[in-house]
C-alpha positions in Angstrom: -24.9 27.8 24.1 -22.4 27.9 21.1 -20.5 31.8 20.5 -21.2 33.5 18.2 -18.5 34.1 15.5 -17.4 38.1 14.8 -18.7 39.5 11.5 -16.4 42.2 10.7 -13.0 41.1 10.1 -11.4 43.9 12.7 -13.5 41.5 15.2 -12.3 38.5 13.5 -8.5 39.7 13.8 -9.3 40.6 18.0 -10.5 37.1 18.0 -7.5 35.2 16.1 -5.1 37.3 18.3 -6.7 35.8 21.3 -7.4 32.4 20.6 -2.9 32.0 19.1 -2.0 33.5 22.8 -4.2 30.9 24.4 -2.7 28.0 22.2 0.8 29.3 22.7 -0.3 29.4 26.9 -1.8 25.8 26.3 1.6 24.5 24.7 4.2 26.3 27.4 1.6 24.5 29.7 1.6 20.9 28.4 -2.3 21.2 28.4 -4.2 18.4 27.6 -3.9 17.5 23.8 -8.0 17.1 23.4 -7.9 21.0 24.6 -5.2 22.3 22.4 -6.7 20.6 19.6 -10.3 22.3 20.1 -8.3 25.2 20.7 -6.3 24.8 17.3 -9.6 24.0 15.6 -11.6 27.1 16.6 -7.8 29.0 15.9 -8.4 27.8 11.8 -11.9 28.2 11.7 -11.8 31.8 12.5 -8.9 32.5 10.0 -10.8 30.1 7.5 -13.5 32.9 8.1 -11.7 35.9 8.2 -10.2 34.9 4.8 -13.3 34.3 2.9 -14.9 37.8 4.6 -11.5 39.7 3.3 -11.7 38.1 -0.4 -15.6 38.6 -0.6 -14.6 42.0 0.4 -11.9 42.4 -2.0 -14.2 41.1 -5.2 -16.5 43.8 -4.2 -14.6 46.3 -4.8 -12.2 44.9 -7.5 -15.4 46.0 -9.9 -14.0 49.3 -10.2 -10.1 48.5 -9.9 -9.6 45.2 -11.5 -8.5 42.3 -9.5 -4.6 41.9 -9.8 -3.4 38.3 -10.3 -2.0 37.1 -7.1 1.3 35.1 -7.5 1.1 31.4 -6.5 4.4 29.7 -4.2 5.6 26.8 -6.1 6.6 24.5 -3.6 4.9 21.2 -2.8 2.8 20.5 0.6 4.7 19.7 3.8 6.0 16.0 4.0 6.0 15.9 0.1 8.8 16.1 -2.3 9.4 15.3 -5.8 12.1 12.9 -7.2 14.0 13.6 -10.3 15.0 11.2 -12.8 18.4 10.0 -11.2 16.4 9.6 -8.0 13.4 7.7 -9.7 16.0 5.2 -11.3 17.5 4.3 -8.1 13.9 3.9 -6.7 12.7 2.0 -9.4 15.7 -0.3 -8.4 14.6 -1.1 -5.0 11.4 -1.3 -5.8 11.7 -4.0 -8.6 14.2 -6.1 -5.8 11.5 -6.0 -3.5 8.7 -6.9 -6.1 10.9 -10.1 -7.3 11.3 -11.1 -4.1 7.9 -10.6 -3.7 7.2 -12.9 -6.3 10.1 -15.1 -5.9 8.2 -15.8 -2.5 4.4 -17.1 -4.6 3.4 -13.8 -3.6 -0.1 -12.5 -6.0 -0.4 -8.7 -6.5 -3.0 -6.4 -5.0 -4.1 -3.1 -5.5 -6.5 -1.0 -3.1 -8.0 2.6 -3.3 -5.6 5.2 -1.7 -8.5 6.9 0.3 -10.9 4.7 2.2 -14.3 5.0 4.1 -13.4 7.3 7.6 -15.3 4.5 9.4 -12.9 1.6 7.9 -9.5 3.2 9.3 -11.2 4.3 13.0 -10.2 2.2 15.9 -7.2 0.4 14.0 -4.2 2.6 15.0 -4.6 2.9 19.2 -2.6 6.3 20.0 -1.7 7.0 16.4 -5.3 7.6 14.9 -4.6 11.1 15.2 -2.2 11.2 12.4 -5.0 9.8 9.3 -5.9 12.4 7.0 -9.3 12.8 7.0 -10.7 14.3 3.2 -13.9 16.6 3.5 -17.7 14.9 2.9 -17.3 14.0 -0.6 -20.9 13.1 -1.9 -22.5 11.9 1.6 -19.1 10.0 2.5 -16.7 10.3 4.9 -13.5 9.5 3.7 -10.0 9.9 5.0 -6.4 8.7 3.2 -5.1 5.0 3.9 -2.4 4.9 6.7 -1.5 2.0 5.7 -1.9 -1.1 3.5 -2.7 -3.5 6.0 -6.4 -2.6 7.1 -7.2 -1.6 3.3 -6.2 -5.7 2.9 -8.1 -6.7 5.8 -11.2 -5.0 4.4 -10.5 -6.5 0.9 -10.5 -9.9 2.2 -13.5 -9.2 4.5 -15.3 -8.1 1.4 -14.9 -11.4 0.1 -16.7 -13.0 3.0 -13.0 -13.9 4.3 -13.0 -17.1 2.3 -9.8 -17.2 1.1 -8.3 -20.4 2.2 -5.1 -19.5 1.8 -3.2 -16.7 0.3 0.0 -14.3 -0.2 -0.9 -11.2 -1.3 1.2 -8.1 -1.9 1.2 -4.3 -3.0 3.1 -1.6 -3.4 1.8 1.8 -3.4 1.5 5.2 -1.1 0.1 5.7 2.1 -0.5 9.6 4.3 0.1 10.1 7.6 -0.3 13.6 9.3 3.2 13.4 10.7 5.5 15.9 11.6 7.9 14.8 9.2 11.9 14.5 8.6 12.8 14.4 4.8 16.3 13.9 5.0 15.3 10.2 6.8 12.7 9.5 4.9 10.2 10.4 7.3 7.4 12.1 5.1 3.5 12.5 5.2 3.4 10.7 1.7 5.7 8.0 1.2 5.4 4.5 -0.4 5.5 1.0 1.2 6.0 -2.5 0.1 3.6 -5.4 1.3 3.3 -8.7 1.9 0.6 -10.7 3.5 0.0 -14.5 4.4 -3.7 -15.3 4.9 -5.1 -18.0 6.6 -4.8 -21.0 8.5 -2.0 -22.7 8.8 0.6 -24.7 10.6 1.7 -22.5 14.0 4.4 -20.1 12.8 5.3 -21.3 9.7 3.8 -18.0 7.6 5.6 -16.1 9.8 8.9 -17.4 9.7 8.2 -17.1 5.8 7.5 -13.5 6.3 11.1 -13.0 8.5 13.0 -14.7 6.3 11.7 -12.5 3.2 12.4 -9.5 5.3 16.0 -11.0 5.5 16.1 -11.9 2.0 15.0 -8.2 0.4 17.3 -6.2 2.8 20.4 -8.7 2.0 19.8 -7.8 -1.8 19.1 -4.2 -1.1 22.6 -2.2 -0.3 21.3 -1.2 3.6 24.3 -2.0 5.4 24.2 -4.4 8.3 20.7 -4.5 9.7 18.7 -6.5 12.7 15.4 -8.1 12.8 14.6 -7.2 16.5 11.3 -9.8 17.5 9.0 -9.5 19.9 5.3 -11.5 20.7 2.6 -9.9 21.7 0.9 -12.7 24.1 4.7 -12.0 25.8 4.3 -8.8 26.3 0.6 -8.8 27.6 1.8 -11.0 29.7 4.9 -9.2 31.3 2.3 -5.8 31.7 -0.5 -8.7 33.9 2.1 -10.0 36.0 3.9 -6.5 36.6 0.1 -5.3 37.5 -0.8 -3.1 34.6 -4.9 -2.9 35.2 -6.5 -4.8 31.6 -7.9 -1.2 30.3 -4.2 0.8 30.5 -2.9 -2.1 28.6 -2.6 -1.4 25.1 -1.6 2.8 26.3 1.1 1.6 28.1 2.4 -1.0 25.3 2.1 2.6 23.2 4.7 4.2 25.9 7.1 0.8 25.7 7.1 1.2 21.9 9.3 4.7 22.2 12.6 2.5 24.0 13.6 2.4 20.6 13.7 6.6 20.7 13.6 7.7 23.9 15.6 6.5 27.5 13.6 4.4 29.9 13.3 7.5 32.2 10.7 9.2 30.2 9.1 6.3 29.2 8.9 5.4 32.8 7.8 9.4 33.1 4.8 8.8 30.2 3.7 5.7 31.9 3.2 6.9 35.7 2.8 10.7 34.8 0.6 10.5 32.2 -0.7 7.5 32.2 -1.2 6.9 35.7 0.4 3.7 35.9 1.6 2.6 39.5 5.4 3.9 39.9 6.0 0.2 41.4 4.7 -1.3 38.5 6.7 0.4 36.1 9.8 -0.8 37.7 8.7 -4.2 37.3 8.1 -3.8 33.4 11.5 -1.8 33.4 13.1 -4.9 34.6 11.8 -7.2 31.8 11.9 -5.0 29.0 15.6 -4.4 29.2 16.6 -7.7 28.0 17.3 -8.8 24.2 19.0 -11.5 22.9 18.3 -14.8 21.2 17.8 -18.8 22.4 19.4 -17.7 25.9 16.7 -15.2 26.4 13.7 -17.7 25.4 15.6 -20.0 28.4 15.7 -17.4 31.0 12.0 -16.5 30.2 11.3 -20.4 30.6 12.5 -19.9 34.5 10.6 -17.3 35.1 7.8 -19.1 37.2 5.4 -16.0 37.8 5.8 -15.4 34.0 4.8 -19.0 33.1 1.5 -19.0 35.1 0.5 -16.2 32.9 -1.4 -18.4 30.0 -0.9 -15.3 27.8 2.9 -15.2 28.3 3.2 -19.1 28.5 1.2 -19.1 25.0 4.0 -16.8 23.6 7.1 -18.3 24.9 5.9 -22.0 23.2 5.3 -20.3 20.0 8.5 -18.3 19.8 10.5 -21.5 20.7 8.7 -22.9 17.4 9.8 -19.7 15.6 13.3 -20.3 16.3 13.0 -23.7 15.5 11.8 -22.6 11.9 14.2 -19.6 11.6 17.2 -21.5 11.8 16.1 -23.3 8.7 15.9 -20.5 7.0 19.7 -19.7 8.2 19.0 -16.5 9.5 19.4 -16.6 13.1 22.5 -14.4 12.9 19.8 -11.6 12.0 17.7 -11.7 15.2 17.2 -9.9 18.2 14.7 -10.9 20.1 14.1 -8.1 22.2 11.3 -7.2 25.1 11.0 -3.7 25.1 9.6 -3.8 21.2 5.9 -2.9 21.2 4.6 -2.4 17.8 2.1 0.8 18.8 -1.0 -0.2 16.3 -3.7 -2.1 17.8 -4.5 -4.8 15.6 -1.2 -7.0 16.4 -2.0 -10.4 18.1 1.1 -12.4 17.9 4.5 -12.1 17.1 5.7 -8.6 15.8 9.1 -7.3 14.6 10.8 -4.8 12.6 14.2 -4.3 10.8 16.4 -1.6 11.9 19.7 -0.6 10.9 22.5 1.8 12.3 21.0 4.6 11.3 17.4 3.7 12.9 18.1 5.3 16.4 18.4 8.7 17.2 22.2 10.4 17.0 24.1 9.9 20.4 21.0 7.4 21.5 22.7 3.8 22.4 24.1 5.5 25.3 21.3 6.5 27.2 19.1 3.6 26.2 21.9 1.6 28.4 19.5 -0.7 30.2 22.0 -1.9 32.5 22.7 -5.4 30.6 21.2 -7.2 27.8 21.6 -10.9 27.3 22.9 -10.7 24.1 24.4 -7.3 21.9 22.1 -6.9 18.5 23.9 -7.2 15.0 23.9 -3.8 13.8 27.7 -2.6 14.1 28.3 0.0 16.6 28.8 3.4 15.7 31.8 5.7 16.9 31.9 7.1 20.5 28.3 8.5 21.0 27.2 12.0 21.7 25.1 12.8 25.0 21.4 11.5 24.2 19.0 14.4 23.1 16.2 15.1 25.2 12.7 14.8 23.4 11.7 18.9 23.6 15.0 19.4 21.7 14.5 18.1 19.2 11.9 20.6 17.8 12.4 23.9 16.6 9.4 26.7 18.2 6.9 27.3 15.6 6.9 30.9 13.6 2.8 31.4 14.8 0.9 29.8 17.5 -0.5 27.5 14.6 2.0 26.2 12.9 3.0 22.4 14.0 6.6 22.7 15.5 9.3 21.9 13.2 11.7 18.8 14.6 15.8 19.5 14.3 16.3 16.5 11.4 20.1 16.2 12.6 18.9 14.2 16.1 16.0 12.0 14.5 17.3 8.5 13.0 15.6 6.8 10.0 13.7 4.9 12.7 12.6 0.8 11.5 12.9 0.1 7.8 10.3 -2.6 7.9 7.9 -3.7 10.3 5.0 -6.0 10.7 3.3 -9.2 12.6 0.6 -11.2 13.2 -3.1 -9.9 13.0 -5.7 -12.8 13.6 -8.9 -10.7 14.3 -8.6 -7.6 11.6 -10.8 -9.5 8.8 -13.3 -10.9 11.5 -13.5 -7.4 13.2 -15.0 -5.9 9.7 -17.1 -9.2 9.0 -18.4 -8.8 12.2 -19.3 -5.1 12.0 -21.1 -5.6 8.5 -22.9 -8.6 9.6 -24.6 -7.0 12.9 -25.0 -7.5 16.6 -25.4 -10.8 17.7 -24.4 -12.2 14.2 -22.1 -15.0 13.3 -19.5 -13.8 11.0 -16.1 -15.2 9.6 -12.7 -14.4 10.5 -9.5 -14.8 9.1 -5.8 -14.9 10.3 -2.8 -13.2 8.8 0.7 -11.8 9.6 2.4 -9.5 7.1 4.8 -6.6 6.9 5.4 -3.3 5.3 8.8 -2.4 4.2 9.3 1.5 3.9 10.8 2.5 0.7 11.4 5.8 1.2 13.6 5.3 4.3 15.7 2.1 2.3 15.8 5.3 -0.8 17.2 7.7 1.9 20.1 4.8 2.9 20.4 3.9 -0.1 20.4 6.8 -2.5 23.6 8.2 -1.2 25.7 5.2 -1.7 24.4 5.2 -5.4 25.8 8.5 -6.0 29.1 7.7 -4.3 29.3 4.9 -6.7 28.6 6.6 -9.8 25.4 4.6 -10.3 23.8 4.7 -13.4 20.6 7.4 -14.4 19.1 6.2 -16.8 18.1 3.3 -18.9 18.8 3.9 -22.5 21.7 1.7 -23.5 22.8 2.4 -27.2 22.5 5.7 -29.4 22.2 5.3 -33.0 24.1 8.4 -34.6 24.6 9.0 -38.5 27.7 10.2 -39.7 27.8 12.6 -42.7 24.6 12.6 -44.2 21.6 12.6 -42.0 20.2 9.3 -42.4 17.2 9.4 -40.4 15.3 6.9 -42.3 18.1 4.2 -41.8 18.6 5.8 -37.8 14.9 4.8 -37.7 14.4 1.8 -38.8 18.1 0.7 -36.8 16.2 2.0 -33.3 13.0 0.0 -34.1 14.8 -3.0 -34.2 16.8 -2.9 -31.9 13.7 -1.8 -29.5 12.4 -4.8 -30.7 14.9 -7.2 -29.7 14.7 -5.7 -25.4 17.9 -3.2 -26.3 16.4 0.4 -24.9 17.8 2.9 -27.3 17.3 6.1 -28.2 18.2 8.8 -31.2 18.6 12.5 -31.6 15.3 14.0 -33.1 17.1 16.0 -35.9 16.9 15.3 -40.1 20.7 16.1 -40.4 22.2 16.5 -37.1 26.2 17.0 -36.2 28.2 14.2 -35.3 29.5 15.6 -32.0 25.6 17.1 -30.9 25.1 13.3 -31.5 27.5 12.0 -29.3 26.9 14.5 -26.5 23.4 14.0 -26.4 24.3 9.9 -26.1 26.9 11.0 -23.6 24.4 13.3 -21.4 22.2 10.2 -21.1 25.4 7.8 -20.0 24.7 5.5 -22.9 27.8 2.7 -23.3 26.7 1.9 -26.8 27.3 4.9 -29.7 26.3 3.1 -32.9 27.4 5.1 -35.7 26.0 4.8 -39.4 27.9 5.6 -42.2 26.9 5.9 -46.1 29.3 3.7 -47.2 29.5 1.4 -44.2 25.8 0.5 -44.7 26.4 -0.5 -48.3 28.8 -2.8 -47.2 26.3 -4.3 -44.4 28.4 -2.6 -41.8 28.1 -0.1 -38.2 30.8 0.8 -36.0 29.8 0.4 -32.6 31.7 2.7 -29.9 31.5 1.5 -26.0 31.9 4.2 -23.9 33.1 3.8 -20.3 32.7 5.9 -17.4 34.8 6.8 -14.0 34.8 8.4 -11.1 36.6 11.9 -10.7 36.9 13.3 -7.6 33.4 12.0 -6.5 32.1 12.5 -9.9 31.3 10.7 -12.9 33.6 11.8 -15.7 33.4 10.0 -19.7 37.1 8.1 -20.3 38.7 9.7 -23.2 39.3 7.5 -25.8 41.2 7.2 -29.2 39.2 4.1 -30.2 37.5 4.4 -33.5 35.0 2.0 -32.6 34.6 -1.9 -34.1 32.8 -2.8 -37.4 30.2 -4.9 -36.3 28.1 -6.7 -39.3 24.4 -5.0 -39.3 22.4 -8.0 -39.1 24.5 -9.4 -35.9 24.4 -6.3 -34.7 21.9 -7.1 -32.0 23.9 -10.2 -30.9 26.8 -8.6 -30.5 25.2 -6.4 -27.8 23.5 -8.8 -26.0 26.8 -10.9 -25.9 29.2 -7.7 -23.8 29.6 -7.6 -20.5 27.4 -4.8 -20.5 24.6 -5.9 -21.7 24.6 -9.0 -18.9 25.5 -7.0 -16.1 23.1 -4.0 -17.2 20.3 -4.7 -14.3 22.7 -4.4 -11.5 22.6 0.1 -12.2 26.1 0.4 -12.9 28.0 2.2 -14.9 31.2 2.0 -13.2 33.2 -1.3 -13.2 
């Protein structure tokens, strides 16, 4: 029998009080997390309800003394932020990199609907279901926000009957994610990734050396630092947890707890997996023993003699197709980039085959490479060693108590890495899950295989974005200023920028009938234009325009205009736009800097 909600909101208040001690008992407790979310629910229903009683109660009697305007708090929602100009240039680089490379690959551009049916994203994500964001019934649907781009794809293509012989598809857009996040890392709730996808059949591995090597390709060209593509096979892994004794239905939850090595020691891994998971302590051990090796070739070999491992067909079926892989990756020259590590997991449920994700120095957790010491690994990864670590933080420091029972606990952003910059694998039963569904019990129904990977942008922007302001990157795009000297000359100023427009030469103008010479130039100079082109009365008679190039250095970490005596050059009108595209300049312009 359901209770019955208070009426009056001193009840309602009694009510609140009680159910935010029970949450904060259930919390000090480590109650179950189905509990504390029923808990949590009821908590926000009854202040949902107490809120609409008080402003029903507060328009009743605002008849008499007027409502007063209540102020609004300009901020945006949690795990959102806004990028200014300077930010959205340096984005807008990366993300036209990736997109050529994209391209540059025979990649064909997609676009899918940001929110999706609820019932399309359900059973996709394993553990991590819990963070979609579910959108109230709109119009008999059930809808929540993508998570990601790869089941929005996998639904596409299922749409089409999954007919699609073969493809490479790729998009580019934002995903949600009920996170707690870390904004400093790029960690958010709304934050954009980069896509590409191979569809098909085809030749074993081939697509997804293709996909590696692209992953190498766009984070060479993109200034990341050093980074590692750390591998992994699914069938391997499946394997290890059958002939360490993992029961079949634990599985896929205790792939979830091998998935946090990257985060957290093997300790409370080992903790998550027999504590609460139930696994078998002796079991663990086992799995401990295999997942603490990485390396490359040398690894594959000492897999090879393992002659319990072998008998598993699942394992056996991984180890032959990762000895293709490397075959194929060393074509592709970037076998220097690898890891091939055991203790990667990839948490979401739809990977079948090989996974792996990019990381870089600044991936792991302050302090972590020392407590993540496994004993011995076959082979050290790429990514240069940082200085002297600091002790390993444990996982409940890391979070800051919540102000009320409520609130989600804020996490310390100074001991939470950037965590993987790209990620992906191999998915062969996504599409044929959702042909299946739609076609019915008992149906036959199409499938088809794919492997892909999703490259975060905003984490490469939060590596990236510093660097660009140490350099004294450029802001903007606007390359030459068209200033009048004298009289105003906006007619001539006009028909100067529309030509030079014309001709792929951004430029820009000050929108004033007689403006001042210096307003001119620091208007062009606020906008770090290298091109002041100056009109003059007499100049134009004569077919003339002096043409100033402005340059631009770093002072004390900032970018400061060179003083300059120049006058400028006389450059004939009509070879005007020539001259431009002929400078240094104007050839090195899609690089972003100003500085040489």
């Amino acid at each position: 029998m359901a209770t019955a909600t208070p009426s009056s909101p001193d009840a309602l208040a009694s009510e609140i009080a009680a159910q935010s001690a029970l949450l904060a008992d259930l919390r000090k407790q480590q109650a179950d997390s189905a509990q504390v979310e029923d808990v949590k629910k009821k908590l926000g229903d009854l202040k949902r309800t107490l809120a609409l009683l008080q402003n029903a109660n507060a328009g009743a009697g605002g008849s008499k003394e007027g409502k007063k305007k209540e102020r609004i708090l300009l901020k945006t929602p949690k795990g959102t932020r806004d990028y200014g100009p300077s930010e959205m240039f340096c984005r807008e680089h990366v993300e036209r990199i990736v997109k050529d490379c994209f391209t540059t690959y025979g990649g064909s551009q997609l676009d899918t609907p940001v929110f999706e049916r609820k019932e399309i994203l359900t059973g996709k994500y394993g553990e991590d279901a819990k963070l979609i964001f579910d959108l109230m019934d709109q119009g008999g649907e059930q809808l929540a926000l993508r998570y990601d781009h790869t089941v929005p794809l996998a639904r596409y293509l299922a749409m089409s009957g999954a007919i699609t012989a073969q493809a490479k598809l790729w998009q580019v857009g934002k995903v949600y994610r009920r996170d707690n996040p870390v904004m400093s890392k790029g960690r958010m709730r709304e934050f954009s990734q980069a896509d590409f996808d191979i569809a098909g059949t085809w030749d074993t591995m081939i697509p997804d050396a293709e996909v590696i090597s692209l992953v190498c390709t766009i984070l060479s060209r993109l200034d990341v630092g050093g980074f590692t593509i750390k591998m992994n096979h699914r069938k391997i892994l499946d394997g290890i947890f059958e002939v360490c004794g993992v029961p079949a239905d634990k599985i896929r939850t205790i792939s979830s707890a091998v998935d946090k090595l990257d985060k957290l020691p093997w300790a409370d891994v080992k903790k998550e997996m027999t504590e609460e998971k139930g696994l078998d302590p002796a079991s663990a051990d086992k799995i401990g023993e295999y997942v603490k090796h990485k390396g490359g070739l040398e690894l594959l070999d000492t897999l090879k003699a393992d002659a319990a491992l072998l008998a598993n067909a699942n394992a056996k079926a991984g180890i032959d197709e990762m000895a293709i892989l490397f075959m194929y990756l060393k074509s592709y020259n970037v076998l220097d980039k690898i890891s091939f590590d055991l203790s990667l997991a990839r948490g979401l449920d739809y990977y079948t085959g090989i996974i792996y994700e990019a990381i870089v120095e600044a991936s792991a957790p302050p302090g972590f490479k020392a407590a993540n010491a496994f004993a011995s690994s076959s082979t050290a990864p790429s990514v240069p060693d940082a200085a002297p670590p600091a002790p390993a933080p444990k996982k409940k420091a890391s979070k800051k108590a919540a102000t009320n029972p409520d609130e989600e606990e804020e996490i310390d952003e100074s001991q939470v890495g950037v965590g993987s910059i790209a990620a992906g694998g191999r998915y062969d039963n996504l599409v044929g899950m959702f042909t299946a569904a739609a076609a019915g019990e008992g149906k036959k129904s199409a499938s088809l295989p794919c492997v892909g990977v999703s490259i975060g942008l905003d984490r490469i922007f939060a590596l990236v974005w510093p660097k660009w302001v140490e350099r004294g990157m450029r802001s903007k795009e606007t390359m030459a200023y068209v200033m009048a000297a004298g009289d105003g000359l906006l007619t001539e100023r006009v028909e100067l920028v529309r030509e030079l427009r014309e001709a792929g030469i951004k430029t820009d103008f000050l929108f004033k009938a007689k403006p001042k010479l210096p307003a001119q130039f620091a208007a062009g100079e606020k906008d770090e234009v290298p091109f002041a082109i100056i009109l003059g009365g007499d100049e134009l008679k004569e077919g003339l325009v002096t043409v100033k190039e402005q340059k631009w250095e770093l002072t004390d970490g900032k970018k400061a205009k060179i003083e300059s005596n120049d006058k400028g050059t006389k450059v004939k009108r009509a070879e005007l736009i020539q001259w431009i595209k002929d400078t240094p300049t104007f050839r090195d312009w899609s690089s972003g800097k100003l500085i040489a």
